[in-house]
C-alpha positions in Angstrom: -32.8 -192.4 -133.8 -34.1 -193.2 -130.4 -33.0 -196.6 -128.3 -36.5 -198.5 -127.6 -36.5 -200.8 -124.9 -39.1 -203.9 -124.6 -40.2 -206.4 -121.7 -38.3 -209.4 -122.0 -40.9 -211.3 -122.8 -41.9 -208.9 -125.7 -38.5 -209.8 -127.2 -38.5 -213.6 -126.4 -42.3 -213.4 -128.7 -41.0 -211.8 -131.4 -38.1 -214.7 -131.5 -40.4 -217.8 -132.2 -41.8 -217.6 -135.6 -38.0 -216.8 -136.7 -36.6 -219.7 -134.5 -39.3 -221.9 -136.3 -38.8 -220.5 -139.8 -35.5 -221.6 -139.0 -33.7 -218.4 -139.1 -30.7 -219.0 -137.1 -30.6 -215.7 -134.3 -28.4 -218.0 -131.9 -25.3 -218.0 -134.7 -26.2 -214.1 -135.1 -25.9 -213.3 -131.7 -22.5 -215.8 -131.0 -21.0 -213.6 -133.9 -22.2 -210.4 -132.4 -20.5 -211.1 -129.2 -17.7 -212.9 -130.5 -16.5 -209.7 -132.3 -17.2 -207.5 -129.7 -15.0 -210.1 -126.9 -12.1 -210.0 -129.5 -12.1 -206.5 -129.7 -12.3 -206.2 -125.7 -9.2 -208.5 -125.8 -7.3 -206.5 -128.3 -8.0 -203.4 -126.8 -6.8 -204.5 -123.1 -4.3 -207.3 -123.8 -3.1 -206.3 -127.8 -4.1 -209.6 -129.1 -6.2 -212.5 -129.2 -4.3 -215.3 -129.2 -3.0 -216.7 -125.6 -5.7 -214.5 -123.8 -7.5 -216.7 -121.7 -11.8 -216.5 -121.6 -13.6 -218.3 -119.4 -17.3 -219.2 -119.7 -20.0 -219.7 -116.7 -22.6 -221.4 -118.4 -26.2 -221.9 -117.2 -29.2 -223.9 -118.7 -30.2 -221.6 -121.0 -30.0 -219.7 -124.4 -27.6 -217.4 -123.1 -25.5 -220.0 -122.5 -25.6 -221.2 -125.9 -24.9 -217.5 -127.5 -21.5 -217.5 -124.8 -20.4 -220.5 -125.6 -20.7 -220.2 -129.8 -18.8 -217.0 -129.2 -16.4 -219.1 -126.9 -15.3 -221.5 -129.9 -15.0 -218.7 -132.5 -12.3 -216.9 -130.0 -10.9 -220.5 -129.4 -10.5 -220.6 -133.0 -8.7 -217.5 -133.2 -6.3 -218.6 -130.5 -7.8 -218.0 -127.4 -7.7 -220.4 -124.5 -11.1 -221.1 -123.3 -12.4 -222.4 -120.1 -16.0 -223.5 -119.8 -17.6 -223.8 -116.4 -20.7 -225.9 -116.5 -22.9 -224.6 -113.4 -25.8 -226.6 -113.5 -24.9 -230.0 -114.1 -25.8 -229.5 -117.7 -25.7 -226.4 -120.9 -26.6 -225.6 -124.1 -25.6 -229.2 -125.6 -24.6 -227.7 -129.1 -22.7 -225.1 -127.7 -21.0 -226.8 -125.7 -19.5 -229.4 -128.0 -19.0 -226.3 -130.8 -16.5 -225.2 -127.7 -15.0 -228.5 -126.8 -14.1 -228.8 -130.9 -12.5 -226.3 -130.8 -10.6 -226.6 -127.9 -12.4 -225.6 -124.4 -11.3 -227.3 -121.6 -14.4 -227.9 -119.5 -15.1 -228.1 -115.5 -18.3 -229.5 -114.2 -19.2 -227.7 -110.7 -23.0 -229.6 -110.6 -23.4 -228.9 -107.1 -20.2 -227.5 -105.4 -19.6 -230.4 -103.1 -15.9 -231.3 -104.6 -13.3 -229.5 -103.3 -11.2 -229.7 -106.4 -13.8 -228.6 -108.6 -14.7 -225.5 -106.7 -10.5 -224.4 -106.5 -10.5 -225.7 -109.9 -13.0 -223.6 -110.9 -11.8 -220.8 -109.1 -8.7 -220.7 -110.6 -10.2 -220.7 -114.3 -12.1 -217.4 -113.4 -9.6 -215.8 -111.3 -6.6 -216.4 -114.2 -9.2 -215.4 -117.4 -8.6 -211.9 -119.1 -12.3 -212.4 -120.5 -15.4 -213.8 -118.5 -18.8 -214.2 -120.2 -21.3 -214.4 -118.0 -23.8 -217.1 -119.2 -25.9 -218.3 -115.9 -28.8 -216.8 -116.5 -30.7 -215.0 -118.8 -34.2 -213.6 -119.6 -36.1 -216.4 -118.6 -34.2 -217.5 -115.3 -35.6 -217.0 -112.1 -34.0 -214.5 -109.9 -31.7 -216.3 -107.5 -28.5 -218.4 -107.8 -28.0 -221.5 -106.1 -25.9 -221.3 -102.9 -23.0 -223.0 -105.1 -22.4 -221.1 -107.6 -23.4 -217.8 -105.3 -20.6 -219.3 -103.1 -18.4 -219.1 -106.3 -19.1 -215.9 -107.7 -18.6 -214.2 -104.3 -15.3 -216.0 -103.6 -14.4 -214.7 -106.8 -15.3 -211.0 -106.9 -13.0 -211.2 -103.2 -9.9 -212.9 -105.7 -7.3 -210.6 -107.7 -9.2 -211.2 -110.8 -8.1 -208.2 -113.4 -10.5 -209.1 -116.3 -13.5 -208.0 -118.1 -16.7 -209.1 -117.3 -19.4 -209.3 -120.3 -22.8 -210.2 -119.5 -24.6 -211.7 -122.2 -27.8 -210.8 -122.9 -28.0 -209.3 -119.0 -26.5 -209.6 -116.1 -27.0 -213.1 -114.1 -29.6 -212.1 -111.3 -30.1 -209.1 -112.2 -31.7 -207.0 -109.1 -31.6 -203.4 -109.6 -33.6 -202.5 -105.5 -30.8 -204.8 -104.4 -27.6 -203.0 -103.2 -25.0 -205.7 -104.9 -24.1 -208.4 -103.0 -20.8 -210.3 -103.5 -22.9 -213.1 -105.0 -23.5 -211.2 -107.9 -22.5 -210.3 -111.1 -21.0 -207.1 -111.4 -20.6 -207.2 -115.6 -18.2 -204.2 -117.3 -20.1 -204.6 -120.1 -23.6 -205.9 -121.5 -24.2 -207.2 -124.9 -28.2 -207.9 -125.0 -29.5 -208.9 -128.4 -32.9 -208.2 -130.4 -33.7 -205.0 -128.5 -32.9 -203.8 -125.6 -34.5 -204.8 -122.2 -36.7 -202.9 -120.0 -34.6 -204.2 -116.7 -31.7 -203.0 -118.4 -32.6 -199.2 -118.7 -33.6 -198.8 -114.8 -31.0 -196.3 -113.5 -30.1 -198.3 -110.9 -29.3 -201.5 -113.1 -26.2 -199.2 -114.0 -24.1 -200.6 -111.2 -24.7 -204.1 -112.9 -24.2 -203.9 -116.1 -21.9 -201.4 -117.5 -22.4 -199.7 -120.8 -25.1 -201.7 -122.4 -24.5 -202.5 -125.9 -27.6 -203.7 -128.3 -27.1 -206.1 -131.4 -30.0 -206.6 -134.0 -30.2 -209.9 -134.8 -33.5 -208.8 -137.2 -36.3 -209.5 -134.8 -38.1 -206.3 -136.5 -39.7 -204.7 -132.9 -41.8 -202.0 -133.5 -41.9 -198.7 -131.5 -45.5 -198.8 -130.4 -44.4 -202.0 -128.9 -41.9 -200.5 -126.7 -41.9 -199.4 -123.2 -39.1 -196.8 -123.0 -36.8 -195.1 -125.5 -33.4 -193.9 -124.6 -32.4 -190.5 -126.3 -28.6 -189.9 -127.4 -27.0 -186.6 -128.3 -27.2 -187.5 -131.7 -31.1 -187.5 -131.5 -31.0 -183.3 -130.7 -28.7 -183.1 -133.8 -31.2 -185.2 -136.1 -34.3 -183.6 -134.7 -33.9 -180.1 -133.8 -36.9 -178.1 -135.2 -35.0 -176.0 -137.7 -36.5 -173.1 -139.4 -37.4 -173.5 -143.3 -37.8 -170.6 -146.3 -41.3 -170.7 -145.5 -40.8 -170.3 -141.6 -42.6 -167.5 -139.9 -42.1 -165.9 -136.2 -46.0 -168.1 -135.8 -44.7 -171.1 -137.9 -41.5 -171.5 -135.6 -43.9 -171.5 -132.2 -44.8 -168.9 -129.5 -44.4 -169.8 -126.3 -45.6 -167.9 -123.2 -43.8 -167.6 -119.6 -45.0 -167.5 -116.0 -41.9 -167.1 -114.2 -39.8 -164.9 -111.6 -41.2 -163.0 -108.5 -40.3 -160.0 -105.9 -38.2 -162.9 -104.4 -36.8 -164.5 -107.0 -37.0 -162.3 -109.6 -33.9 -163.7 -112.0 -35.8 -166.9 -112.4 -38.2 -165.0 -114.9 -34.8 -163.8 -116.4 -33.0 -167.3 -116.8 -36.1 -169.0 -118.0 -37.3 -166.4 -120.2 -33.6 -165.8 -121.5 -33.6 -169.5 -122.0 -36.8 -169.6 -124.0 -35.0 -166.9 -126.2 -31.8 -168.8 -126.8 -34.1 -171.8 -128.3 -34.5 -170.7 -131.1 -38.8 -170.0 -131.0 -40.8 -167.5 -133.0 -41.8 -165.8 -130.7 -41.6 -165.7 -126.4 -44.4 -163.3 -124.5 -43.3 -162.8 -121.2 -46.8 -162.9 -118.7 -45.4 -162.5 -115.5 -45.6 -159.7 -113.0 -44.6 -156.3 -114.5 -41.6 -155.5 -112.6 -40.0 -158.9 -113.9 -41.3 -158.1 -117.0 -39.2 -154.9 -117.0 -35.9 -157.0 -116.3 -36.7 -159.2 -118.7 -36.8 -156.8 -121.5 -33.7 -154.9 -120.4 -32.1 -158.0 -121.1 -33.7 -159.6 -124.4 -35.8 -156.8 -126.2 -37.5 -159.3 -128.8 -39.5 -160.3 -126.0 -43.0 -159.3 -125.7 -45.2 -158.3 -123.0 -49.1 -159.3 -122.7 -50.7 -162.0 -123.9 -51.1 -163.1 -127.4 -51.3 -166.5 -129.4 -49.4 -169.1 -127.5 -48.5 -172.6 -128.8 -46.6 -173.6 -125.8 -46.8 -171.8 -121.8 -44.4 -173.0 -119.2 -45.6 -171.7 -115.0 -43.8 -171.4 -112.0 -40.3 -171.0 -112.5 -39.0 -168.8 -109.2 -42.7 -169.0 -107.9 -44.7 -165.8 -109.4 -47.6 -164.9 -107.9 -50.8 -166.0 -108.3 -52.5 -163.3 -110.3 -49.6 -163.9 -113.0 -50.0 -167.4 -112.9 -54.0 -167.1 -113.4 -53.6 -164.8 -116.3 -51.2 -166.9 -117.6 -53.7 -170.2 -117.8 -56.7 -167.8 -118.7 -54.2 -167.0 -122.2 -54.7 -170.3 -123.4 -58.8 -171.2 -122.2 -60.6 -172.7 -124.8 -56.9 -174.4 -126.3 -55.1 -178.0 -126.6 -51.6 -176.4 -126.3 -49.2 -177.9 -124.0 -48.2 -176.5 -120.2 -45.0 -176.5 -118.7 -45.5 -176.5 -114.9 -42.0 -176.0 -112.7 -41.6 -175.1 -108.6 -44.0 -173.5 -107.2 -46.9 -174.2 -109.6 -46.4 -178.1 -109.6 -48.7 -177.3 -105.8 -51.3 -176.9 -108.2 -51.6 -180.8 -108.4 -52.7 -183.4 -106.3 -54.8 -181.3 -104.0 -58.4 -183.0 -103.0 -60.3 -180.2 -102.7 -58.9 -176.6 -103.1 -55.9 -175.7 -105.0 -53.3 -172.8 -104.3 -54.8 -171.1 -107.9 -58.7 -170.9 -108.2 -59.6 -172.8 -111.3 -56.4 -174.5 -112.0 -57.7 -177.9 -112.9 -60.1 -177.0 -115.0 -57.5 -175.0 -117.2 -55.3 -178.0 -117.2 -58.0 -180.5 -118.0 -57.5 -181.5 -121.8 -54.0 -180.7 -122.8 -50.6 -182.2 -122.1 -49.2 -181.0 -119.0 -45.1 -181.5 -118.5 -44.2 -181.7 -114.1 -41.0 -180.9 -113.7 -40.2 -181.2 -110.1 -36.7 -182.8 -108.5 -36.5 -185.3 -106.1 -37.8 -183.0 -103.2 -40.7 -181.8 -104.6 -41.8 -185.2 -106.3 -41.6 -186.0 -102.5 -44.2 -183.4 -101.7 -46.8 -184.2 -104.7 -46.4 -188.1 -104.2 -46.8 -187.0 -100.3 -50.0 -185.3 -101.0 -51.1 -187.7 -103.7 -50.9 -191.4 -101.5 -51.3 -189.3 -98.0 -48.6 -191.1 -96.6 -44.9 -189.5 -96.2 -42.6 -190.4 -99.4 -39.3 -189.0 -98.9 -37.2 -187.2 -101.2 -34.4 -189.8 -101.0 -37.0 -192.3 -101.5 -37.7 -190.9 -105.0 -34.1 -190.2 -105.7 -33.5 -193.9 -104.8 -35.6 -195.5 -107.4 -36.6 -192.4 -109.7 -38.2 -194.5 -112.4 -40.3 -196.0 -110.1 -41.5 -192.6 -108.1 -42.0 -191.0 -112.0 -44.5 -193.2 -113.4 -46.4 -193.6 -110.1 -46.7 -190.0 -110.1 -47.4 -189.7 -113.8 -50.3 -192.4 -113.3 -51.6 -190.9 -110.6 -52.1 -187.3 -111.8 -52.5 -187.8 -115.4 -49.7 -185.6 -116.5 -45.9 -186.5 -117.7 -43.8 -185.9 -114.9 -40.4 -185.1 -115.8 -38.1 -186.2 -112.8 -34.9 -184.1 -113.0 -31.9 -185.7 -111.7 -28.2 -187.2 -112.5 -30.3 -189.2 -114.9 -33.3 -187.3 -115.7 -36.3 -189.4 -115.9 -39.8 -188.4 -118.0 -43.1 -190.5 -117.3 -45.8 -190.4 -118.8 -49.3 -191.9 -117.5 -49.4 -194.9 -119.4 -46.1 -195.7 -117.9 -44.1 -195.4 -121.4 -40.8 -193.5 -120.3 -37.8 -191.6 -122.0 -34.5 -191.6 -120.8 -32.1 -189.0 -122.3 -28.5 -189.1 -122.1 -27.0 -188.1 -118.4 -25.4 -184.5 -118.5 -22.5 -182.6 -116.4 -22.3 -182.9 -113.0 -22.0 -178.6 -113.5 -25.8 -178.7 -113.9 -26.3 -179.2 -110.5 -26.1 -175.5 -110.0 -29.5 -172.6 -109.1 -31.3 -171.4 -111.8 -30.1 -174.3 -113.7 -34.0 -175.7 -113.6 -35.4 -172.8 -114.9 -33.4 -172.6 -118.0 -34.6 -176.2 -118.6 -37.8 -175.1 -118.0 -37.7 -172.3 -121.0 -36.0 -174.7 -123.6 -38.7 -177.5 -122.8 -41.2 -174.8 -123.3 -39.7 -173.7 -126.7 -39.8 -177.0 -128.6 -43.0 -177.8 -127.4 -44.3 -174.7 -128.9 -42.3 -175.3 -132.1 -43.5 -179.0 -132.1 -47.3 -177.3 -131.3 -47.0 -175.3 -134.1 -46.0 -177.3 -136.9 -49.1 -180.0 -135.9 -51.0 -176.4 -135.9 -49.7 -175.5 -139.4 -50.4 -178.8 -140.8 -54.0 -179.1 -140.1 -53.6 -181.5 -136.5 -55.9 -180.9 -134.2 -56.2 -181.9 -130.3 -53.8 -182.3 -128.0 -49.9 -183.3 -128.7 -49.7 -186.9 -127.6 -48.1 -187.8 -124.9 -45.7 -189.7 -126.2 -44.6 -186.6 -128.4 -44.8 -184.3 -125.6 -41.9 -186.6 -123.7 -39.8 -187.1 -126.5 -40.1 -183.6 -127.2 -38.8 -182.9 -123.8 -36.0 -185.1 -124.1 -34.9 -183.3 -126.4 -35.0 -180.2 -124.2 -32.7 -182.3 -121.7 -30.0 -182.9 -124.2 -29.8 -179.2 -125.3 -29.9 -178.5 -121.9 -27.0 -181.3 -121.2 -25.3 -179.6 -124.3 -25.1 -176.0 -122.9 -24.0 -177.4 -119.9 -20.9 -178.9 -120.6 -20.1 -175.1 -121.9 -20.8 -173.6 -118.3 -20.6 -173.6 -115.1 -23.4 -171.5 -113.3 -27.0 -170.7 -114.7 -26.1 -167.3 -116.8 -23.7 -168.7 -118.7 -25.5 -171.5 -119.0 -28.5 -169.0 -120.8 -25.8 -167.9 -123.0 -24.6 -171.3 -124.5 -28.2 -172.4 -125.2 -28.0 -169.6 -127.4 -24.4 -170.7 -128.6 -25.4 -174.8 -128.8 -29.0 -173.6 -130.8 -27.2 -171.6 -133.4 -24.8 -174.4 -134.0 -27.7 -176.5 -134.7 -29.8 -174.4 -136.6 -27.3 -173.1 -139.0 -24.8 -176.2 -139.3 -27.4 -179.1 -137.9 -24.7 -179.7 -135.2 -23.1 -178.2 -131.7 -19.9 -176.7 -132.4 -17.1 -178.6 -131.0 -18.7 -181.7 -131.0 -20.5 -180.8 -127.5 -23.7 -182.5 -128.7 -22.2 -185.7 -131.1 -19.9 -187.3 -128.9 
């Protein structure tokens, strides 16, 4: 199931009625990470015993968690340093570590010289450092002493792991990493993972971020982001049933291809195919119609029902597109808009298609745009110039702005694809192959976004739901698009064979409820 991630302060909340009940989530999280450090150890160095850990501990909690874990590797015959950084710690963690062996340097304000080498030395020599300063509640910023020592150490020979507990110390994903601070390998954050910690620029920080349920109970209306996994297609691809039907599985409708670009209506429409829908009715202009069929014959021309229509893809004209939104007047269903027809948003007056807004007005709309033309919208939207490596630089940032401002999810494509929706609630899916990067390969997301939306529009259709999809759906249904798109990719290397293994990664999940190979469970 999906990753939820929480504001900080959401998680410290739901901590306090258990910390007063008594329930002990400090001795949870200590074991959490002790396990996981001893496991680092014997991975890298064989064995426990003789590998040396050191601890920078801070004020706070944190603190506490890294040095519990300390004494329960000192226990099982690690050598443990703990470096007090602020003149004082988490009192019963500390003397749990001493007991059981620590050997403990006080650097309080930096001003002796044999502290600072002395503490130097402990970090430099450790296999293991656990990075206690700060966590959740600290204030952003490390005193020029132990800034001094964290710097002087990332310029040492130091060889070790780095795990951050709960998040890295300082953590400043706009900042470009300064020597001063923590670089971790790894993150262990406990009770549900942090909203800092899913930025994709925190990356650089923290490493692969591992989360450890220490029974807080966090709700998924509470959260603020989920992060999709490969294992989440597997679990939730729309499958057909004994009772399915071509209208029960979902019809979706494409807009797509042009005189110009005429094998966009061929990829996206091929790609709508290979997704496994009831049905696809191809609405574009007629001589892209006619390549269309010549390569998938199930498709139909002309409109018809439609639970799902996606617009744009290799920038049709705008008759098609206008017959294309007049199919579903007086509907809920959801609209897929990609290229060309994202310029049908954020316009003060006059739009490109007559009577665009209207038709979009009431139903979930999916922007699909890459950094360049997120660029142009936000361009239009704040009338000041927002560059394309401006978006690309913070793209969670640039999505929900846009989201907010236009009303619509806006799913950012990129390395790490980013989908926004208006209230500012955001899904992450797994990154895919660099091999996407390739033409076309947009347009084929484009036709397997449009596909579950249409099956996910008509099963609330056959079970009585009315009004439009949420939004919340909507973006989690797109996720899932990414990840079968990420799927196919790692089978290709250029946009027609990517067509064919959506096909190839679909069938695997309809008929054995996984890719074959292992493509999507990794």
């Amino acid at each position: 199931m999906p990753t939820y991630a929480y504001p900080s302060r959401t998680v410290r909340d739901a901590e306090v009625p258990l910390l007063e009940a008594g329930v002990p989530l400090m001795a949870r999280a200590a074991a959490a990470l002790a396990r996981f450090c001893a496991e680092v150890l014997r991975a890298e160095r064989g064995l426990v015993t003789g590998s040396r850990v050191c601890v920078l501990a801070g004020p706070g909690n944190n603190a506490g968690d890294a040095l519990h874990a300390a004494a329960a590797l000192a226990r099982l015959g690690a050598r443990v340093g703990v470096i007090v950084l602020f003149g004082t710690t988490h009192g019963d963690g500390l003397a749990a570590a001493v007991r059981a062996g620590a050997d403990v340097i006080d650097l309080d304000s930096g001003q002796d010289a044999a502290q600072r080498t002395a503490a130097l030395t402990e970090l430099t020599r450790a296999g293991l450092v656990l990075d206690g300063i700060l966590g959740t509640g600290g204030r952003r910023g490390l005193p020029p002493h132990v800034a001094r020592l964290i710097r002087d150490w990332r310029e040492s020979e130091f060889g070790g792991t780095v795990v951050a507990v709960d998040m890295p110390s300082d953590l400043d994903p706009a900042s470009a990493g300064p020597e001063s601070r923590i670089h971790a390998d790894a993150t262990l954050t406990f009770g549900g993972l942090k909203a800092e910690l899913i930025d994709p620029r925190s990356a650089r920080f923290t490493g692969p971020v591992h989360v450890v349920d220490i029974g807080l109970g966090l709700s998924a209306e509470a959260a603020v982001a989920e992060l999709l996994a490969p294992e989440d297609l597997a679990t939730e691809f729309p499958r057909p049933g004994p009772e399915s039907h071509k209208y029960s599985r979902g019809v979706i409708g494409v807009v797509a291809g042009s005189r110009e670009y005429p094998g966009a209506g061929v990829l996206t429409t091929g790609a709508a195919v290979g997704s496994a829908p009831g049905m696809v009715r191809f609405l574009g202009a007629h001589d892209v119609g006619e390549r269309v069929l010549d390569r998938h014959a199930e498709v139909v021309l002309g409109p018809g029902r439609l639970d799902a229509l996606v617009v744009g893809s290799g920038d049709p004209e705008t008759g098609a597109i206008e017959a294309g939104l007049a199919a579903i007047a007086g509907t809920a269903v959801p609209v897929v808009l990609d290229a060309g027809a994202i310029e049908m948003v954020g316009h003060a007056e006059a739009t490109p298609v007559p009577g665009a807004a209207g038709r979009l007005h009431g139903r979930p709309v999916v922007l699909t745009p890459h950094a360049g033309e997120l660029s142009r919208l936000l361009s239009r939207l704040l009338g000041e110039i927002i560059t394309a490596g401006r978006v690309a630089a913070d793209p969670l940032l640039w999505a929900r702005r846009a989201a907010a401002d236009t009303g619509h999810i806006v799913l950012l494509k990129g390395s790490q694809t980013v989908i926004a929706c208006p209230d500012g609630f955001a899904v992450l899916p797994a990154p895919g192959p660099t091999s996407l990067a390739t033409a076309g390969s947009g347009d084929v997301l484009t036709g397997i976004i449009g596909t579950l939306l249409a099956a996910a529009q008509a099963k609330r259709r056959t079970g009585g739901e009315d009004g439009p999809m949420p939004d919340r759906v909507v973006a989690h249904t797109a996720g899932l698009g990414v990840l079968l798109h990420n799927a196919a990719g790692s089978l290709s290397i250029n946009a027609e064979q990517l067509v064919t293994a959506v096909g190839q990664v679909t069938s695997a999940l309809v008929h054995s409820g996984r890719a074959a190979d292992g493509i999507l469970v990794q």
